[in-house]
ROSE-4610 file (N, C-alpha, C; in Angstrom, 1 decimal, always signed):
// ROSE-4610
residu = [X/X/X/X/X/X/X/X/X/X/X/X/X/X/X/X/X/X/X/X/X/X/X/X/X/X/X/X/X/X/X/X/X/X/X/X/X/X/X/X/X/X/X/X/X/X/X/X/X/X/X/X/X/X/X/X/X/X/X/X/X/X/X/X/X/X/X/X/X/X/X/X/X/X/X/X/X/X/X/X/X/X/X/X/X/X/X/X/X/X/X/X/X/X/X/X/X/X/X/X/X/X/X/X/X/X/X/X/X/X/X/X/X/X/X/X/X/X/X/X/X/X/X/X/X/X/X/X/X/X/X/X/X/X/X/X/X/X/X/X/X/X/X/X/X/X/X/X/X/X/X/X/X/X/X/X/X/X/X/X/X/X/X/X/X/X/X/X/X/X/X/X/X/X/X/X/X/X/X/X/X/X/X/X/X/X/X/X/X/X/X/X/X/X/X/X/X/X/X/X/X/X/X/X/X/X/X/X/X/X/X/X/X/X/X/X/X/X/X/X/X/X/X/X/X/X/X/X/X/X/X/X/X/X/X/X/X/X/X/X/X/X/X/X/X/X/X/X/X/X/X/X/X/X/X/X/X/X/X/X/X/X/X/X/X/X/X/X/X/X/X/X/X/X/X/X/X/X/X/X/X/X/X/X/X/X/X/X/X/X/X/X/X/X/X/X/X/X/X/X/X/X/X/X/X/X/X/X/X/X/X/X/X/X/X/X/X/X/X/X/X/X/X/X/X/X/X/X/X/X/X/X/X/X/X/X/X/X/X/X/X/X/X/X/X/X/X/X/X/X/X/X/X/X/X/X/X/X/X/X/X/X/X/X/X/X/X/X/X/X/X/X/X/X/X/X/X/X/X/X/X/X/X/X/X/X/X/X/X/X/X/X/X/X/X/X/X/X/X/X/X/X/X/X/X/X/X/X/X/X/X/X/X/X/X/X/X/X/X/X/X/X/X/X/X/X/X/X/X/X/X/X/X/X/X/X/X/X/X/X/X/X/X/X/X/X/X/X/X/X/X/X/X/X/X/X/X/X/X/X/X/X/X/X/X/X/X/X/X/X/X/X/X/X/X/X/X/X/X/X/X/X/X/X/X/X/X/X/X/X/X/X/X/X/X/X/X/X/X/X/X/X/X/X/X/X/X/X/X/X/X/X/X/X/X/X/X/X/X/X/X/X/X/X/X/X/X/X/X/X/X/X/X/X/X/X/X/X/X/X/X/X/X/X/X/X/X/X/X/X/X/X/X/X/X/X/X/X/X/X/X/X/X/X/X/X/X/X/X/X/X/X/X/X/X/X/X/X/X/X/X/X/X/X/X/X/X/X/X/X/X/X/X/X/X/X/X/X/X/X/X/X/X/X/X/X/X/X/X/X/X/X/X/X/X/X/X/X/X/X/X/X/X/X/X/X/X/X/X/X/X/X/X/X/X/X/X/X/X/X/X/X/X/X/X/X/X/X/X/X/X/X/X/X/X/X/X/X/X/X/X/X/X/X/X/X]
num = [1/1/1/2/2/2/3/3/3/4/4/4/5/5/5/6/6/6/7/7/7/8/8/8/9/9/9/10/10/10/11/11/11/12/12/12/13/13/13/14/14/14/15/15/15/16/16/16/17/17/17/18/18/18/19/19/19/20/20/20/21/21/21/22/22/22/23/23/23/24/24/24/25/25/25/26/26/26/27/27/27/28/28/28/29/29/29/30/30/30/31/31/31/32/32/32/33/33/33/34/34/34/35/35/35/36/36/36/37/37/37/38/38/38/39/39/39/40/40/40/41/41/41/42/42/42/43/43/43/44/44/44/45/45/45/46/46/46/47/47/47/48/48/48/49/49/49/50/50/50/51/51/51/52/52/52/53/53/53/54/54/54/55/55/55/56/56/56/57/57/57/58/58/58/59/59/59/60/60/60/61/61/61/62/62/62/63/63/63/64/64/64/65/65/65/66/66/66/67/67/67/68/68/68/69/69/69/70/70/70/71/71/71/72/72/72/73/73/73/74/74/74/75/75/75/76/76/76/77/77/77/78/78/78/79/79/79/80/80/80/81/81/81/82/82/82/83/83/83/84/84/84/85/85/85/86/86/86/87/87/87/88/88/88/89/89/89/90/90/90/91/91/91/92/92/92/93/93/93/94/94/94/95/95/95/96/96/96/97/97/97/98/98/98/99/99/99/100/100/100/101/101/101/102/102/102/103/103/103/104/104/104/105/105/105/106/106/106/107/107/107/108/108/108/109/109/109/110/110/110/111/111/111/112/112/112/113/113/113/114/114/114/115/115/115/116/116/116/117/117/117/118/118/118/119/119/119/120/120/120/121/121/121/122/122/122/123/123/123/124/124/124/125/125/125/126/126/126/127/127/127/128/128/128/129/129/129/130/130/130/131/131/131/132/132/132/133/133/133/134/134/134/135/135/135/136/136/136/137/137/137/138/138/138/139/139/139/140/140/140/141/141/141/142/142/142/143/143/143/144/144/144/145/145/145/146/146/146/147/147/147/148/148/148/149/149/149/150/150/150/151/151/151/152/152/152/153/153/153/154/154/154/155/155/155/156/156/156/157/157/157/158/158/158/159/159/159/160/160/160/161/161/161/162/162/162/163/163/163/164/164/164/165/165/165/166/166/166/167/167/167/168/168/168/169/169/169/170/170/170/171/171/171/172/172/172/173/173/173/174/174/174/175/175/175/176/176/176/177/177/177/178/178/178/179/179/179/180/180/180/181/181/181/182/182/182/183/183/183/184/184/184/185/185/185/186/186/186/187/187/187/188/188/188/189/189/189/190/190/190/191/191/191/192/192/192/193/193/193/194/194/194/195/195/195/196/196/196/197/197/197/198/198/198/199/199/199/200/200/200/201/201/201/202/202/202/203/203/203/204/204/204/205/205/205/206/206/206/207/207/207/208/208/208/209/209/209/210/210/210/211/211/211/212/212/212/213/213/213/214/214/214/215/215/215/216/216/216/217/217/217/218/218/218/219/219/219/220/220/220/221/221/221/222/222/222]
x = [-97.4/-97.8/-96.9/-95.7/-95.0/-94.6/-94.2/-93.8/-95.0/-96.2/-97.1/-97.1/-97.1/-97.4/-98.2/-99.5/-100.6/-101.2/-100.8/-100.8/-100.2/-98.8/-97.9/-97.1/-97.9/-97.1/-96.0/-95.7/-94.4/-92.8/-93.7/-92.4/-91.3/-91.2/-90.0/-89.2/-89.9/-88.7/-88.0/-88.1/-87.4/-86.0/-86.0/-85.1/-84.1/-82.1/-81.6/-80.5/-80.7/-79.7/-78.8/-77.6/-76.2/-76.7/-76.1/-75.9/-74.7/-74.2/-72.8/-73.1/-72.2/-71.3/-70.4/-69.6/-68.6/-68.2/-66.7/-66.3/-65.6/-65.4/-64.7/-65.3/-66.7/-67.8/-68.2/-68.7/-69.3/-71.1/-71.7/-72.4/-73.2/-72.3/-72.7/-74.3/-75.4/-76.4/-75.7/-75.9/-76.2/-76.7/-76.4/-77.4/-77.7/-78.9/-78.9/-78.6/-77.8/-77.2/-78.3/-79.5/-80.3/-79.6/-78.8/-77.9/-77.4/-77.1/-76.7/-77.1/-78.7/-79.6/-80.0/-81.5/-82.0/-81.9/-80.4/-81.0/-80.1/-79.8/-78.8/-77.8/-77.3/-75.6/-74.9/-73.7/-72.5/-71.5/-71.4/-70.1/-70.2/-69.7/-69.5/-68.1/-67.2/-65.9/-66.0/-65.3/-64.9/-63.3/-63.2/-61.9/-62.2/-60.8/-61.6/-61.0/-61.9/-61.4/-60.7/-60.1/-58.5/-59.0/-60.2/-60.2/-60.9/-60.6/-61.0/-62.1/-63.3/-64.9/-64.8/-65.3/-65.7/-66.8/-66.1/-66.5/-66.9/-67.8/-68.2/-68.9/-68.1/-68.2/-69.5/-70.5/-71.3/-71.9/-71.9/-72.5/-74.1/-74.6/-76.3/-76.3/-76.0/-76.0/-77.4/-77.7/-78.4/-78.4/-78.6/-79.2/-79.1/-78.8/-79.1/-79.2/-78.5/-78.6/-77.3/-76.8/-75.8/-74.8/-74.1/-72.8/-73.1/-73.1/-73.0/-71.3/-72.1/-70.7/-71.7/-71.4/-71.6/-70.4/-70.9/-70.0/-70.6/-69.9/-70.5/-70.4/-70.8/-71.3/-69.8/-69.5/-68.7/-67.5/-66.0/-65.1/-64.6/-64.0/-63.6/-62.4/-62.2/-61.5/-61.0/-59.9/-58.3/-58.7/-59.2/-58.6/-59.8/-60.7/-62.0/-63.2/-63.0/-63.4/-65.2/-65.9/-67.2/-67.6/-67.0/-67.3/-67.7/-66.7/-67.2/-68.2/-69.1/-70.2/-71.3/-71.5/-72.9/-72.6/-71.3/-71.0/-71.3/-71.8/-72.4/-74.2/-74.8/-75.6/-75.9/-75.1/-75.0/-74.6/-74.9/-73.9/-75.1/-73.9/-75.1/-74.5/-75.6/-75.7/-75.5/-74.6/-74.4/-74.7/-75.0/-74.8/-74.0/-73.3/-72.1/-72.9/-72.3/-72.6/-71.5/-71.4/-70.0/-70.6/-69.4/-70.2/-68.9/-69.2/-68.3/-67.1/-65.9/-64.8/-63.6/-64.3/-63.9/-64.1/-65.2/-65.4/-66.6/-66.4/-67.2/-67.8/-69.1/-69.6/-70.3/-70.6/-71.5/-72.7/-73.9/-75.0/-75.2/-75.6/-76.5/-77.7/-78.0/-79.4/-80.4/-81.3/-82.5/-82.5/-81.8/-81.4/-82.9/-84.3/-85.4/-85.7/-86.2/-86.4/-87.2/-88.0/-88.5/-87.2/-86.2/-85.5/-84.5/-84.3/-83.0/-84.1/-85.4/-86.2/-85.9/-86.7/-86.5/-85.3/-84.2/-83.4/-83.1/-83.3/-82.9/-83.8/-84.9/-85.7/-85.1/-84.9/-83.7/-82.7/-81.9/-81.0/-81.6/-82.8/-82.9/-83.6/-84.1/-84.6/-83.4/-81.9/-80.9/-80.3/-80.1/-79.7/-78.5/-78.8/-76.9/-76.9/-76.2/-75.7/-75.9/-76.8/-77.4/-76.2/-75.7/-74.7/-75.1/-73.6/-74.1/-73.9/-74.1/-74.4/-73.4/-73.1/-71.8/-71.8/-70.7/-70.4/-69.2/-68.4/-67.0/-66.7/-66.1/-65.0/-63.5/-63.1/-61.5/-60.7/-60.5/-59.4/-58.2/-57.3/-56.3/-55.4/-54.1/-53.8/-53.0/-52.3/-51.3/-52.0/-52.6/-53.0/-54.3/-55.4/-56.6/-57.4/-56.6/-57.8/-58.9/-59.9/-61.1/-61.1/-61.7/-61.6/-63.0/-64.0/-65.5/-65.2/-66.2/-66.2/-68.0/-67.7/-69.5/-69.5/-70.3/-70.0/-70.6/-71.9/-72.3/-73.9/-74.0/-75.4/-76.3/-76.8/-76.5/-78.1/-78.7/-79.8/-79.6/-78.3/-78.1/-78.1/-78.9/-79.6/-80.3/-80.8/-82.3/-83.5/-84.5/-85.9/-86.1/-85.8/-86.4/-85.8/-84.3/-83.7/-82.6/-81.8/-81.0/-79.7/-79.2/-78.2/-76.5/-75.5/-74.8/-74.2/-73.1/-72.8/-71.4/-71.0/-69.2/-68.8/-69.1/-68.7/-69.6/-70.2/-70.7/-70.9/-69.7/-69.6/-70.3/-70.7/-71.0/-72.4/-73.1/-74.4/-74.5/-75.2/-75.1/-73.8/-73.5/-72.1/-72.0/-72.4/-71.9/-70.7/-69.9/-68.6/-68.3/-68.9/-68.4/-67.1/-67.2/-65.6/-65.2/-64.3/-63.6/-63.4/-63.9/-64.0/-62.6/-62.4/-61.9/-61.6/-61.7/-61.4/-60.6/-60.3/-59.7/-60.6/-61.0/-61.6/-60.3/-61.1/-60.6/-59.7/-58.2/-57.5/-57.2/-57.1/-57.2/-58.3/-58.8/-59.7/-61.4/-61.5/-62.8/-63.7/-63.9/-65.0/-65.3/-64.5/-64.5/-66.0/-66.4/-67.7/-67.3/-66.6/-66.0/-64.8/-64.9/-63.6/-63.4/-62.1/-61.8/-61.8/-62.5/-62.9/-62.3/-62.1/-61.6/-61.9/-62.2/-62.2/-61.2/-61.0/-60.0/-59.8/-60.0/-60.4/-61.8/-61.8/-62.6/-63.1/-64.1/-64.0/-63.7/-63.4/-63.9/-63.0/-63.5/-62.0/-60.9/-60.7/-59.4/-58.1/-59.4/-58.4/-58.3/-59.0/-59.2/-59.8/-60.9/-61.9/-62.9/-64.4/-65.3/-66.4/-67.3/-67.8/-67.1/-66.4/-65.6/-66.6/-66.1/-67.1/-66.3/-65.6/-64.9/-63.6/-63.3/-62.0/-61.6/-59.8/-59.7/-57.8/-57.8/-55.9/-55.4/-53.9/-53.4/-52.6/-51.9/-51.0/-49.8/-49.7/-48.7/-49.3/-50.7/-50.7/-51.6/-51.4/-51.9/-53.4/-53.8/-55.3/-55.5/-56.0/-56.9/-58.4]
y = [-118.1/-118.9/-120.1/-120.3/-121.0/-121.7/-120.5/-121.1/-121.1/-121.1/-121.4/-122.9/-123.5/-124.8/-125.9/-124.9/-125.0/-125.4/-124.4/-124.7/-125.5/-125.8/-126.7/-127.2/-128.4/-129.0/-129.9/-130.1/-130.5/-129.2/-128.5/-127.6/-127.9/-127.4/-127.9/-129.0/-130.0/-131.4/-131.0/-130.2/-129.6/-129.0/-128.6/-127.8/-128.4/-128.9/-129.7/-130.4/-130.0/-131.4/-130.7/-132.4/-131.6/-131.8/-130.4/-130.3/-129.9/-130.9/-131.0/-130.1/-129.7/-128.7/-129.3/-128.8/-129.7/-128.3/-127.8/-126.8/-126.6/-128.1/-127.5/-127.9/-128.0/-127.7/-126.4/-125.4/-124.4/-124.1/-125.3/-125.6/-126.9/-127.7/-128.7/-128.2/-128.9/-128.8/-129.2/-128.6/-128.8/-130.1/-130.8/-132.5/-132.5/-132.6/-132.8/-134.2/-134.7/-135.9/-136.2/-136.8/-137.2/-138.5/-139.0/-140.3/-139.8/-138.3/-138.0/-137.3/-137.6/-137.5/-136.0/-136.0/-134.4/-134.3/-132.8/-132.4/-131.0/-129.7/-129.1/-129.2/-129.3/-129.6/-128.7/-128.8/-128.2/-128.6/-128.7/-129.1/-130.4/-130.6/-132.1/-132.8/-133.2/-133.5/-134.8/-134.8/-135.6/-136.4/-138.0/-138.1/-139.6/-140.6/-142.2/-143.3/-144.2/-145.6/-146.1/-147.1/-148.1/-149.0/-148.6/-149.4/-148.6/-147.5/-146.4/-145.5/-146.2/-145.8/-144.7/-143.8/-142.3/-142.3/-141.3/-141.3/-139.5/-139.6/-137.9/-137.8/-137.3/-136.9/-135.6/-135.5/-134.9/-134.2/-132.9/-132.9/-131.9/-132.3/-131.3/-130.3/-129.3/-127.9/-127.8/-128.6/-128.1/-128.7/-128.7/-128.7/-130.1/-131.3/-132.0/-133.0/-132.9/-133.7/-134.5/-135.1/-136.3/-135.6/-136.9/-136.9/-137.7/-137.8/-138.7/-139.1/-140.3/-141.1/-141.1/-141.0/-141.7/-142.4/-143.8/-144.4/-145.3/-144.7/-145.4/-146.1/-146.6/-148.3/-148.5/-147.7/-148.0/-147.5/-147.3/-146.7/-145.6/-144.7/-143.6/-144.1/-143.7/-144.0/-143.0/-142.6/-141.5/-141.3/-142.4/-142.6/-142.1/-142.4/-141.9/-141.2/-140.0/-139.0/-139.3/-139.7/-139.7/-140.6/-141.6/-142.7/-142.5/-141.2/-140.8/-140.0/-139.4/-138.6/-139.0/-139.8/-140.8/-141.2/-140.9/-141.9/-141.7/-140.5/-140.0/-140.6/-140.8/-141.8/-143.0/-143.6/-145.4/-145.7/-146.0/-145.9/-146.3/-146.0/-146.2/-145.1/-144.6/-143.8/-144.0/-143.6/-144.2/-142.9/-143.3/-142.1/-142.6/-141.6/-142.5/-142.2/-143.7/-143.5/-143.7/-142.7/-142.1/-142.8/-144.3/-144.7/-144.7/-144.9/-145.3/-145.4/-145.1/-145.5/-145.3/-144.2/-144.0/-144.8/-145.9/-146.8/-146.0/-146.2/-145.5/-146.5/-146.3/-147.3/-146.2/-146.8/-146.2/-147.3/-146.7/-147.3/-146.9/-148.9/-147.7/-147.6/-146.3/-146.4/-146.6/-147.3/-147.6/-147.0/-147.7/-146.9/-146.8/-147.1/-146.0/-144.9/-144.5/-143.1/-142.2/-142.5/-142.5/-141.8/-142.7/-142.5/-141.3/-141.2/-140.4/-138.9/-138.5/-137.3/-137.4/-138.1/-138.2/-138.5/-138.3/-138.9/-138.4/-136.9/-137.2/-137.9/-138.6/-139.3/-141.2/-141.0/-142.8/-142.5/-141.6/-141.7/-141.7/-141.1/-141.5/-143.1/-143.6/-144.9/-146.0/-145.3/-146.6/-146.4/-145.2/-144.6/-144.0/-143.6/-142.5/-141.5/-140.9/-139.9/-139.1/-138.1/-136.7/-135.6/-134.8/-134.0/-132.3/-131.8/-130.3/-129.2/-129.7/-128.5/-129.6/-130.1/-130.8/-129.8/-129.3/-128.3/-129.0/-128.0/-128.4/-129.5/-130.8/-131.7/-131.5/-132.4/-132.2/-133.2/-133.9/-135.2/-134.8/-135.2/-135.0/-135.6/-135.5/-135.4/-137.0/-137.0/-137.7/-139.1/-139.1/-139.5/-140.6/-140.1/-139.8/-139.7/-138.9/-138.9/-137.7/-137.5/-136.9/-136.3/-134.9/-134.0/-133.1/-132.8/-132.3/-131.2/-129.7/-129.3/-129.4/-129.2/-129.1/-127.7/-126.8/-125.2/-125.1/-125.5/-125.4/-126.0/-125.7/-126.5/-126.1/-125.1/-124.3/-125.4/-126.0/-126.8/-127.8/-128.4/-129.6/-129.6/-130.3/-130.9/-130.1/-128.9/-128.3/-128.7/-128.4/-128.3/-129.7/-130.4/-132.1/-132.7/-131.3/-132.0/-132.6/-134.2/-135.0/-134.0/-135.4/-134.7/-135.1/-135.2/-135.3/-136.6/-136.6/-138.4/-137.7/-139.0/-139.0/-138.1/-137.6/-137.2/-135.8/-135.7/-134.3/-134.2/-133.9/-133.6/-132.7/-131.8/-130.5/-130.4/-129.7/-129.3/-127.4/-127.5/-125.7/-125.6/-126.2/-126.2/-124.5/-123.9/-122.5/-122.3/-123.1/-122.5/-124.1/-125.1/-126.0/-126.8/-127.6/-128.5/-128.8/-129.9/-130.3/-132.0/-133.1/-134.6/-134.6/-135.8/-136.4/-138.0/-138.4/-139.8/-140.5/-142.0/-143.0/-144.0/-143.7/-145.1/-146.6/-147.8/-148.7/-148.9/-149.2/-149.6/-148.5/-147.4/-145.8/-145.9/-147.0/-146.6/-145.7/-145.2/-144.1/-144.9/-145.9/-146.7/-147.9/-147.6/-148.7/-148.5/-149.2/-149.5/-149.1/-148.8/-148.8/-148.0/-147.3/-146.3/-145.8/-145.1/-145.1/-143.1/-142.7/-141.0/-140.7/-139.6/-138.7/-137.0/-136.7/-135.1/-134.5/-134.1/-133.4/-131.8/-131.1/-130.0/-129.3/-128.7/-128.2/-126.5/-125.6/-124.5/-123.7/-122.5/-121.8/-120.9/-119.9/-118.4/-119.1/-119.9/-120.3/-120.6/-121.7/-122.1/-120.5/-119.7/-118.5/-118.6/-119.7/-120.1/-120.6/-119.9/-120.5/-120.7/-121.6/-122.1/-122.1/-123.3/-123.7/-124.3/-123.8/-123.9/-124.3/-123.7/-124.0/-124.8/-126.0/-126.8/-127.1/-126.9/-127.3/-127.2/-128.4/-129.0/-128.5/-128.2/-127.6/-129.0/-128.8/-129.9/-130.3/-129.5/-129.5/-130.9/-131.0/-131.2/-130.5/-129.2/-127.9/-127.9/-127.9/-127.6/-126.3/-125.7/-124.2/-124.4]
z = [+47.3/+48.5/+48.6/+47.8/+47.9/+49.1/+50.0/+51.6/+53.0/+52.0/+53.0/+53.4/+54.3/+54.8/+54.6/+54.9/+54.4/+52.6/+52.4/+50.9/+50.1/+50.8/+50.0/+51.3/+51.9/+52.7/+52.3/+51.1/+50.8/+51.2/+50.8/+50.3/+51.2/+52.7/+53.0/+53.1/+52.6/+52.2/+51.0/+50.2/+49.3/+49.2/+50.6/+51.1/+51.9/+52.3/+52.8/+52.1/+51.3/+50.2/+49.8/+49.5/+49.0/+47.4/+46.7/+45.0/+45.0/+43.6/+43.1/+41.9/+42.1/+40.7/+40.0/+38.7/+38.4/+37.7/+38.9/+38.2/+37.0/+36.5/+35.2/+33.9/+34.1/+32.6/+33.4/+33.0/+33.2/+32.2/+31.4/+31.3/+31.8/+32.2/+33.5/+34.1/+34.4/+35.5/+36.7/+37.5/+38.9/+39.6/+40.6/+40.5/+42.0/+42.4/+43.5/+43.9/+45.0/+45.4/+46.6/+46.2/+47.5/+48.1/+47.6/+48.7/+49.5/+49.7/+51.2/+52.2/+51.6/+52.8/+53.0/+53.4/+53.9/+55.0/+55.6/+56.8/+56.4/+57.6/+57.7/+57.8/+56.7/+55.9/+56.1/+57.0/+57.2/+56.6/+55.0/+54.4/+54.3/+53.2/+52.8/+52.6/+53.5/+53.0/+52.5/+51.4/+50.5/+50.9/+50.8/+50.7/+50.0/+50.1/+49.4/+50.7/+50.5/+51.0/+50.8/+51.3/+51.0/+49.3/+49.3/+48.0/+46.9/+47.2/+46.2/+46.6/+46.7/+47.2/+47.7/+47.5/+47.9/+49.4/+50.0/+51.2/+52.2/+51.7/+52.2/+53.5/+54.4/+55.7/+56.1/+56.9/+56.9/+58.4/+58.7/+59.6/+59.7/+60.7/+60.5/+61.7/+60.9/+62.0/+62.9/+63.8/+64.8/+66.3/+66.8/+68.6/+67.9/+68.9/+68.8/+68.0/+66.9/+65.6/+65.3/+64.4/+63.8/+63.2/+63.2/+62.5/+61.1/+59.7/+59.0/+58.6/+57.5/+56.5/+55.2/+54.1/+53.1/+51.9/+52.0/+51.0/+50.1/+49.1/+47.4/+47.2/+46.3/+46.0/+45.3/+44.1/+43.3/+43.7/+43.0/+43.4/+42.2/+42.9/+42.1/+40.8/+39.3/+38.3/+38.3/+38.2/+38.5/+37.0/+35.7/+34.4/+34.0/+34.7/+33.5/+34.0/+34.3/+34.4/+34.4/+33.4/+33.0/+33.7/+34.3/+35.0/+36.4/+36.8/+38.1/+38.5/+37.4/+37.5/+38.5/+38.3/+39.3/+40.7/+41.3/+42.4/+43.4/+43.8/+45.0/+44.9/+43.6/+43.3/+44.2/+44.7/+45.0/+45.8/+47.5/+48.1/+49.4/+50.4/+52.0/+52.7/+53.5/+54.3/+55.5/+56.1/+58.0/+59.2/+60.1/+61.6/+62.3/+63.2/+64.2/+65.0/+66.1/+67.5/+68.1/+69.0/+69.6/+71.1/+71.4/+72.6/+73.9/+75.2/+75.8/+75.7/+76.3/+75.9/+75.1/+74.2/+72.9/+72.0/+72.1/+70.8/+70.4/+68.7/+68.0/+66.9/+66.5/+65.3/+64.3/+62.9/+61.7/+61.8/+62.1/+61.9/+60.3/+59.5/+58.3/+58.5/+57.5/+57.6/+56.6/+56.7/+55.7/+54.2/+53.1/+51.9/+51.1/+52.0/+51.0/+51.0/+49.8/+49.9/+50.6/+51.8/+53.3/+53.8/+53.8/+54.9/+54.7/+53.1/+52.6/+52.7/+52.9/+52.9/+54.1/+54.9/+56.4/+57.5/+57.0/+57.5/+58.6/+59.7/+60.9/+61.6/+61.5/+61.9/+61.5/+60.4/+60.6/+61.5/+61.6/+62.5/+63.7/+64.3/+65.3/+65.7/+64.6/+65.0/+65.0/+64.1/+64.4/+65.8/+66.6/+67.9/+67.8/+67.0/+66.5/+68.1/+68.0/+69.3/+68.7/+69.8/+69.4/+69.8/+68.5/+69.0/+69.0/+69.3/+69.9/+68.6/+67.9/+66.2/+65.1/+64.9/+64.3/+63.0/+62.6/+61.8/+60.5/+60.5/+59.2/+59.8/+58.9/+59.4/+58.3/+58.9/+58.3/+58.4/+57.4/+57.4/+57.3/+58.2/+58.4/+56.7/+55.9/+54.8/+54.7/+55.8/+56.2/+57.3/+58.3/+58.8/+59.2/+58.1/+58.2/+59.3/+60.6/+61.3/+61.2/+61.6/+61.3/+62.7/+62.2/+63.5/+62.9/+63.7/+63.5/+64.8/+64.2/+65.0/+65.6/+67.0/+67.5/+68.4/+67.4/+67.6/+69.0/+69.8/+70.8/+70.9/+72.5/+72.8/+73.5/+74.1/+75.5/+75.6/+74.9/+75.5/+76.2/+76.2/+76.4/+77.8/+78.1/+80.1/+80.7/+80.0/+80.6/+79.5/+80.8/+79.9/+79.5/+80.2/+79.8/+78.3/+77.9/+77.0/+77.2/+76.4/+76.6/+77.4/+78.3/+79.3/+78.6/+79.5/+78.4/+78.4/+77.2/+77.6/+76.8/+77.0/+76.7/+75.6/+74.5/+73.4/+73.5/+74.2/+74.9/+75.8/+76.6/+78.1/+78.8/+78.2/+79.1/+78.9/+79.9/+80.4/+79.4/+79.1/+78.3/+77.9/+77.1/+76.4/+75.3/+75.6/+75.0/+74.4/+74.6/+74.0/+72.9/+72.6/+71.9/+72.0/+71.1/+71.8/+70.0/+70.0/+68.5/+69.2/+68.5/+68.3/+67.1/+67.9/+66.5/+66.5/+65.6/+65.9/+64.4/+64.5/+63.6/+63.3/+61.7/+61.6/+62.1/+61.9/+62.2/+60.8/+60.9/+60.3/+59.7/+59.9/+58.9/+57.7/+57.4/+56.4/+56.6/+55.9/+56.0/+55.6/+54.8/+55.0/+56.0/+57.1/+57.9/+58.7/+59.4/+60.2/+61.9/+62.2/+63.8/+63.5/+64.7/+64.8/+66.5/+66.7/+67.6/+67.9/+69.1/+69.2/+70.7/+70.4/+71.5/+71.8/+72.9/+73.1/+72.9/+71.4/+71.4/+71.9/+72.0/+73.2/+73.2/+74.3/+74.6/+74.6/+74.1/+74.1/+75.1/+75.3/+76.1/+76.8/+77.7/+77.6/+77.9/+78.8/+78.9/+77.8/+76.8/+75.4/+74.3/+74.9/+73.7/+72.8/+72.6/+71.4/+72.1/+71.3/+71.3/+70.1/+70.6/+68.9/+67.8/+67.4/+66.7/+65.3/+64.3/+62.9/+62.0/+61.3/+59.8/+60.6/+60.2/+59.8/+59.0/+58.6/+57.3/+58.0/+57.1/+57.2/+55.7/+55.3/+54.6/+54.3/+53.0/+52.4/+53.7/+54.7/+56.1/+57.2/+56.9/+57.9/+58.9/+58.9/+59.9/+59.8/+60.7/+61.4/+61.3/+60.6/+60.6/+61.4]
């Protein structure tokens, strides 16, 4: 009766979270990292801040849902290994709001533990921008800009659901599009950043619903 509702109305808060591995103990546990929040996780990219701090990039595969950031309290040691175990531990949680213009901001959000179970419900009380699946992201190697893909929408402006706005252009977006943007100053824990439509799906481009991204030591966008 585990997944009865009824029975155990907790159970699905259970379900959502990133867990870290550490491939090179092979007796290592497993840790669940509740600092970056319960929802439908599409990949967690990892890169660091100008001042070390660890910064994992997040998106929640559904209709309608966010982009995250999380950044750690502490910063990553190149030198000591055991030191970095906890770092995804400590940190704040952000949602972008992709506004006007191409200006972009990280709202944080409420670091209780309310909010890290509940969290697409903090994102919606800080007013993050509701996107159209947000899937893989991908930092560029050289550059750091950040490119997300949003596989599709086809809800988006029927049925008395949200219409579209700058960073999702289209009405029944079926074929998805690719974002990308620059934090402020190239740094990834910056608070404000600068976004753009970087294209758009559909037969023309020869792609639709765009999902896995991932750049090579080149540079190159897969």
């Amino acid at each position: 009766r585990r997944f009865d509702a009824d029975a155990n109305p907790a159970e699905p808060n259970k379900f959502g979270w990133v867990v870290e591995i550490d491939p090179y103990d092979p007796l290592a546990q497993p840790v669940k990292r509740t600092a970056l929040g319960r929802f439908k996780h599409e990949g967690a990219m990892v890169t660091l801040a100008a001042d070390g701090r660890v910064v994992v990039y997040m998106g929640d595969d559904e209709r309608f849902e966010y982009v995250y950031k999380f950044v750690s309290k502490r910063p990553y040691d190149r030198s000591n290994r055991a030191a970095n175990r906890d770092l995804l531990d400590e940190g704040t949680l952000y949602a972008a709001k992709f506004g006007a213009g191409g200006h972009g901001e990280w709202l944080a959000l409420p670091s209780s533990e309310l909010a890290l179970v509940y969290t697409r419900m903090a994102a919606d009380t800080v007013g993050a921008t509701r996107m159209d699946r947000p899937e893989w992201i991908a930092v560029h190697p050289v550059t750091q800009d950040v490119y997300i893909a949003l596989t599709n929408n086809d809800r988006r402006g029927a049925d008395g659901q949200p219409g579209v706005d700058p960073a999702n252009p289209r009405a029944a977006n079926v074929y998805g599009h690719i974002l990308k943007w620059r934090e402020l100053g190239g740094d990834p824990a910056a608070a404000k950043f600068r976004w753009d439509v970087f294209v758009l799906g559909g037969e023309e481009k020869g792609f639709g619903s765009p999902d896995g991204l991932w750049f090579d030591p080149r540079g190159v966008l897969w």
